[in-house]
C-alpha positions in Angstrom: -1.0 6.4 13.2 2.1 8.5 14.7 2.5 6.3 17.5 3.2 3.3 14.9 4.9 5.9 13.1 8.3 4.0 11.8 11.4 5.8 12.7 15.2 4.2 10.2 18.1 4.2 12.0 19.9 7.9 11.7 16.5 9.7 11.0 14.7 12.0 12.8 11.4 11.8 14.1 10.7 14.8 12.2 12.3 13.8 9.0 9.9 10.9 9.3 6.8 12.3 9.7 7.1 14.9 6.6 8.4 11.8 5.0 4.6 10.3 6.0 3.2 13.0 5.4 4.1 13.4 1.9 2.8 10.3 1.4 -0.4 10.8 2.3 -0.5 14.0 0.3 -1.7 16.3 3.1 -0.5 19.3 1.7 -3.5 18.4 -1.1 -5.9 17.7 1.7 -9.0 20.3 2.1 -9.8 21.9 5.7 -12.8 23.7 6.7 -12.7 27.3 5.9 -9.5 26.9 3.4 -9.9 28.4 0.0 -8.6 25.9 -2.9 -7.5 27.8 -5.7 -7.2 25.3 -9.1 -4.6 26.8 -11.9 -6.6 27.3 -15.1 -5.2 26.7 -18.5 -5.8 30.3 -20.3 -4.5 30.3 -23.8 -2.4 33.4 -24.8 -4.5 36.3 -25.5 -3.9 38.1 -28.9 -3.1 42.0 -28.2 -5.6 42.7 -31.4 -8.4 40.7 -30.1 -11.0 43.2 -28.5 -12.1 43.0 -25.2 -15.2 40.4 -25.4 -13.2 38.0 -27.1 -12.6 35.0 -24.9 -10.8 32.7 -27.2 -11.5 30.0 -29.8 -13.3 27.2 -27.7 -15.6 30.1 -26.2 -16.5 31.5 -29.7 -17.3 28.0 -30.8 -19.2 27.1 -27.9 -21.0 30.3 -28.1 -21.6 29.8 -31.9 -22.8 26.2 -31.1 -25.4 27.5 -28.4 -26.8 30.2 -29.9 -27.6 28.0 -33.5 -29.0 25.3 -31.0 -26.5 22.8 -30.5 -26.5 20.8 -27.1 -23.6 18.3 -26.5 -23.7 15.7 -24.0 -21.4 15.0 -21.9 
């Protein structure tokens, strides 16, 4: 692919590949041995709320299971 690699007029051969490269999105792609970390949503945590207490959608969830509830997905 680099050897086809198209270089404009007053750019550097460099300036184009991160140009490709971006593209692509290789600074999203996975390698062997490379830990992903994914940002989590975590809604704001209430000072007052004791320690157990992981939120709304976790009580209701929790509620939901324990009374027997299954959704499907």
């Amino acid at each position: 692919m680099l050897q086809r690699l198209i270089v404009r007029e007053g750019q550097t051969e460099e300036a184009a590949r991160r140009e490709f490269d971006t593209a692509l999105g290789v600074s999203a792609w996975r390698t062997p041995g490379h830990r992903v970390v994914v940002p989590v949503a975590v809604e704001p945590r209430d000072p007052a709320a004791p320690d157990w207490w992981h939120g709304d959608d976790d009580a209701s969830n929790s509620f939901l299971a324990s009374m027997g509830v299954t959704l499907d997905a």
